[in-house]
C-alpha positions as CSV (number, residue, x, y, z in Angstrom):
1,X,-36.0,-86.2,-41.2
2,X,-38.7,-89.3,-40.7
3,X,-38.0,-91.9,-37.9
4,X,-39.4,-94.9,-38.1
5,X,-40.1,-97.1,-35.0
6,X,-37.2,-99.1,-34.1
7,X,-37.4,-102.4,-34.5
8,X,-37.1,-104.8,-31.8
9,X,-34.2,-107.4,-31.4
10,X,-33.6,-110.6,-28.5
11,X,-31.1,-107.8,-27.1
12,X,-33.4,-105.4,-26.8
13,X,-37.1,-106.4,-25.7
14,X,-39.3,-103.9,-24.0
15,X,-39.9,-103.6,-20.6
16,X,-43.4,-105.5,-20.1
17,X,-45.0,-107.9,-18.3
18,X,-43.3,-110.8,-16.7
19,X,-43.6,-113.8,-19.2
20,X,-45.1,-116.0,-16.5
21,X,-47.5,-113.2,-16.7
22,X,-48.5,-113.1,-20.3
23,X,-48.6,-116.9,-20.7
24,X,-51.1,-116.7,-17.8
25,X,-54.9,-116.6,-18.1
26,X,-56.5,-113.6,-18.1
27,X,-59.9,-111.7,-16.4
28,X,-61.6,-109.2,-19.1
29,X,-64.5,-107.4,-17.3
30,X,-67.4,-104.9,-18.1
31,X,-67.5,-101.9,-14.9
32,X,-70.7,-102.2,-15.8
33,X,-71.5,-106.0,-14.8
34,X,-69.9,-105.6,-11.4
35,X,-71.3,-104.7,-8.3
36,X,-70.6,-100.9,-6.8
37,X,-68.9,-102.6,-3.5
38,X,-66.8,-105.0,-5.6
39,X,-65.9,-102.1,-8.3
40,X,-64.6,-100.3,-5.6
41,X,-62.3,-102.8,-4.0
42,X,-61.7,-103.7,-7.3
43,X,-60.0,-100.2,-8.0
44,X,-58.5,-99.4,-4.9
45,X,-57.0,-102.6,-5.1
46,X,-55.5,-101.7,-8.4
47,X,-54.3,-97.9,-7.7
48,X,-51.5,-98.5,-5.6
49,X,-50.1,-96.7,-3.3
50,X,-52.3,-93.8,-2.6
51,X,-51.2,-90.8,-0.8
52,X,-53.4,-89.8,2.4
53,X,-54.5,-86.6,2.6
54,X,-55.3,-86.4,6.4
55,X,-57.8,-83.4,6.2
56,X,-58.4,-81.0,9.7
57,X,-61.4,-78.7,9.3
58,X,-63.9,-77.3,11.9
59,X,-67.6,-78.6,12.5
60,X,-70.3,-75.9,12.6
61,X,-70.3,-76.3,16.4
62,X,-67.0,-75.6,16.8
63,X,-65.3,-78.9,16.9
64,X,-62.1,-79.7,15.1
65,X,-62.5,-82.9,13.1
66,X,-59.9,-84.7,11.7
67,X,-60.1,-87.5,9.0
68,X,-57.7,-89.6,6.3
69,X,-58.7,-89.2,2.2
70,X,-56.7,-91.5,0.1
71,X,-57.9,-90.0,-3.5
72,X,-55.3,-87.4,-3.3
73,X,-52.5,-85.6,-5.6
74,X,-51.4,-81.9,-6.5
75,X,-53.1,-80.1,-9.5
76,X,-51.4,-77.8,-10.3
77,X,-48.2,-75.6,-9.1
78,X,-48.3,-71.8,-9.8
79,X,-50.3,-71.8,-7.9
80,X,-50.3,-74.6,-5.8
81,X,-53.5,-76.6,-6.0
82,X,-54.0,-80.1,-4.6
83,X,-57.4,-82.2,-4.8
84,X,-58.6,-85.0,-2.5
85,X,-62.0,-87.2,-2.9
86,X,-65.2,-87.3,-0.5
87,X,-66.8,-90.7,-1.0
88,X,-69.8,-90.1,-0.8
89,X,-70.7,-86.4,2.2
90,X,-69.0,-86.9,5.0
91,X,-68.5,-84.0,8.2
92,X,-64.6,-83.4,6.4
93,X,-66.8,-82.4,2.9
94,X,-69.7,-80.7,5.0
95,X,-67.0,-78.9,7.2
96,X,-65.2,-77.4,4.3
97,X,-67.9,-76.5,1.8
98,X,-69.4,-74.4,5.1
99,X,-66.0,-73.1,5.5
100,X,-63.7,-72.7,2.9
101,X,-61.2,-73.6,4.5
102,X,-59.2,-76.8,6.1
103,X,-55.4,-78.3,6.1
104,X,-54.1,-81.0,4.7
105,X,-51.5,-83.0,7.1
106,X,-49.1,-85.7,5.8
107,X,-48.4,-88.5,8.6
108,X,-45.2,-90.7,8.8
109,X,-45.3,-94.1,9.5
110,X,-45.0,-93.3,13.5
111,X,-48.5,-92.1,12.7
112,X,-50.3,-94.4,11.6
113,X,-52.1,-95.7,15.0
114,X,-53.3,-92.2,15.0
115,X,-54.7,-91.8,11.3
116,X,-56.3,-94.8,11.5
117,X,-58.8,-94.3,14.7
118,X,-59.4,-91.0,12.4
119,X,-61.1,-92.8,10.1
120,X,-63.9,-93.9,12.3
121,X,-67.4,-92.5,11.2
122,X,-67.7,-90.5,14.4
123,X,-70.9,-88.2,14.8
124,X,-69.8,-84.3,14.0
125,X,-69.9,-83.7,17.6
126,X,-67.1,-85.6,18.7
127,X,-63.6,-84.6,17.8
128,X,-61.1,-87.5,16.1
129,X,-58.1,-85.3,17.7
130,X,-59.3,-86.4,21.2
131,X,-59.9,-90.0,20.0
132,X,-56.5,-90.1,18.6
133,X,-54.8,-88.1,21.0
134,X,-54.0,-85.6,18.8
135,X,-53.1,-81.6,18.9
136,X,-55.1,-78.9,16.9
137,X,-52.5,-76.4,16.3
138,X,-53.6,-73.4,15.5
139,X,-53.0,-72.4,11.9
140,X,-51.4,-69.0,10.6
141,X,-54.2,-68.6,7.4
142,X,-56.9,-70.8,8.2
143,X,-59.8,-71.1,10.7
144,X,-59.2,-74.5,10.7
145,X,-56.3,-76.5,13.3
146,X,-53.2,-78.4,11.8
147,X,-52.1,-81.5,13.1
148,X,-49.7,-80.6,15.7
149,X,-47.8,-83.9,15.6
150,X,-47.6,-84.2,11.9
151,X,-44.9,-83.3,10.2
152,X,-46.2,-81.9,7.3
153,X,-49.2,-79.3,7.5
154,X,-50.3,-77.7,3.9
155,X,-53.1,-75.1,4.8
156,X,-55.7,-74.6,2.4
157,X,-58.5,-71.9,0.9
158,X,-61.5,-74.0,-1.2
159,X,-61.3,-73.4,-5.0
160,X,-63.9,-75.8,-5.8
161,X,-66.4,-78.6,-5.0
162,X,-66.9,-80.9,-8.0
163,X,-68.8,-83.7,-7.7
164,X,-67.9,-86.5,-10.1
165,X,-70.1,-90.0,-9.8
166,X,-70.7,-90.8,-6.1
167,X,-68.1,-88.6,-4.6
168,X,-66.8,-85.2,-4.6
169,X,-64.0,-83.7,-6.0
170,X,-62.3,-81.1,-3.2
171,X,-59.8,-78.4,-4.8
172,X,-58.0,-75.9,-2.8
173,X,-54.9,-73.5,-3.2
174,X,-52.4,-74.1,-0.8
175,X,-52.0,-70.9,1.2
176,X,-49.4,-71.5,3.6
177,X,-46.9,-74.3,4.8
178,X,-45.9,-75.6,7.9
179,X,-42.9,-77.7,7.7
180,X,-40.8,-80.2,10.3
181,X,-37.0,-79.4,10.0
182,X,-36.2,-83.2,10.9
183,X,-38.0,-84.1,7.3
184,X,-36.2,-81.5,5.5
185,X,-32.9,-82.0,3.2
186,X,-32.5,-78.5,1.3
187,X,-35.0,-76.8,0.0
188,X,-37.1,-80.2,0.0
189,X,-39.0,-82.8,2.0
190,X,-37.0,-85.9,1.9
191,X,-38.8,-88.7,1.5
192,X,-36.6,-91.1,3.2
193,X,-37.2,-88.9,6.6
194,X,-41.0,-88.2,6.1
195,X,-41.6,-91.6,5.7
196,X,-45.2,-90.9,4.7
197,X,-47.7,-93.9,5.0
198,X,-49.9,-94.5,1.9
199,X,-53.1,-96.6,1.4
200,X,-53.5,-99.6,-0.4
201,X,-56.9,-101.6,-0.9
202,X,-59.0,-102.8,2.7
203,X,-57.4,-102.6,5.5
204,X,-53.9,-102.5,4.1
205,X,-51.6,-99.8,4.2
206,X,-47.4,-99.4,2.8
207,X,-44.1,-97.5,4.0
208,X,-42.5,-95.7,1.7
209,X,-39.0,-96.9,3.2
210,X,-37.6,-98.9,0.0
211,X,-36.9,-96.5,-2.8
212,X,-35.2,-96.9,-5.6
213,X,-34.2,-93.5,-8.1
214,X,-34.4,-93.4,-11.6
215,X,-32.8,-90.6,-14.2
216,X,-35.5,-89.2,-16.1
217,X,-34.4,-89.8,-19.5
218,X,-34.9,-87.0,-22.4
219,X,-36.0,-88.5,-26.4
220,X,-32.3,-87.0,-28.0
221,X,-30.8,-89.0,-25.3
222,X,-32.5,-92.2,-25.7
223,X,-31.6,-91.8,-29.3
224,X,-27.8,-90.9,-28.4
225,X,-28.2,-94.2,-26.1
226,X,-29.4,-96.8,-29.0
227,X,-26.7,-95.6,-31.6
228,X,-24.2,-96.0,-29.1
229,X,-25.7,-99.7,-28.6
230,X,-25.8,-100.4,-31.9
231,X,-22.4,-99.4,-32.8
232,X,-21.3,-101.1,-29.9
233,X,-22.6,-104.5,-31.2
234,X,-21.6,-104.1,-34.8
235,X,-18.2,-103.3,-34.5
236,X,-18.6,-106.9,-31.6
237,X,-19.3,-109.0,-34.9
238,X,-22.0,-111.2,-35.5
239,X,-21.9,-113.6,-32.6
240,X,-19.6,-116.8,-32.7
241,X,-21.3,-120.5,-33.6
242,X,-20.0,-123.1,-31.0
């Protein structure tokens, strides 16, 4: 059987921009006709909120560096991959590539004081955990410390360095996890206790305290839903003339 698009009707307009929005006056640009620094404020200030990786690894002289990446998602699940961006080569990207090895911590909001000294450009011989006044715990399948006080702590083995434009692309199987109860509800990390702290663009950075859920809907429901809609409003009537 062929489905055709549905038509739209006044009860049922798409979800879309806010009509103050659409009547407003809009800024087409070329990537190319901007400048690199702009560009990149430009597109940090548009993908929004980015997850921070906050990467631990271990400097060729033995000291544990610590640093916040916030070009970071998971890649893949069986088995677990996740990826996190190097702008540009930095002692985090030097650290692992030497290695092979580093952890990805997650910080809470409680955090944040700490992750952001982290992000310093400190020379490789100075440690960010001292800075921060931070732990390096040692980790179970790494050479490389966790983050004692973070409640998350995702160890990692490199896959892959891939550089892409001016940065580099850093993918690694997750190996072993280190997990705070006080986060955990089940079988899962709870976002509501985590309370991870995610970048936005400068200098700005969000809670992730106000959430919202949303049933993930399947295409024969959606279907089941607009017949149900539709019978609703025809057996209604057409609607009355004052």
């Amino acid at each position: 059987m062929h489905l055709s698009p549905p038509t739209t009707t006044q009860d049922e307009r798409p979800l879309g921009r806010d009509p103050l929005l659409a009547a407003s006056a809009v800024r087409e640009l070329d990537p190319a006709n901007v400048a690199p620094r702009a560009l990149y404020g430009l597109l940090t200030s548009i993908v929004v909120p980015r997850p921070i990786a906050w990467v631990s690894s271990v400097g060729p002289n033995g000291v544990a560096n610590v640093a916040p990446h916030s070009y970071f998602t998971v890649l893949a699940h069986q088995p677990p991959m996740l990826g996190f961006v190097s702008v540009g080569i930095k002692d985090t990207l030097r650290n692992v590539e030497r290695t092979g090895e580093y952890v990805i911590n997650v910080a809470g909001e409680d955090l944040a004081d700490r992750v952001n000294p982290s992000a310093a450009n400190f020379p490789p011989e100075e440690s960010e955990f001292a800075w921060a006044g931070l732990t390096a715990e040692p980790s179970r399948r790494v050479s490389a410390p966790a983050v004692a006080e973070a409640p998350v702590s995702m160890e990692m083995r490199l896959i892959e360095i891939k550089p892409i434009g001016d940065c580099f692309l850093v993918i690694g199987e997750v190996v072993h996890l280190r997990l705070a109860e006080a986060v955990m509800r089940g079988d899962r990390v709870a976002p509501d206790l985590l309370r991870a702290i995610g970048r936005l663009a400068g200098s700005t950075y969000t809670r992730t305290a106000d959430l919202f859920e949303l049933q993930r809907p399947t295409y024969a429901g959606l279907l089941t839903e607009r017949a149900g809609n539709a019978g609703a409003r025809d057996a209604a009537g057409p609607p009355r003339r004052g």
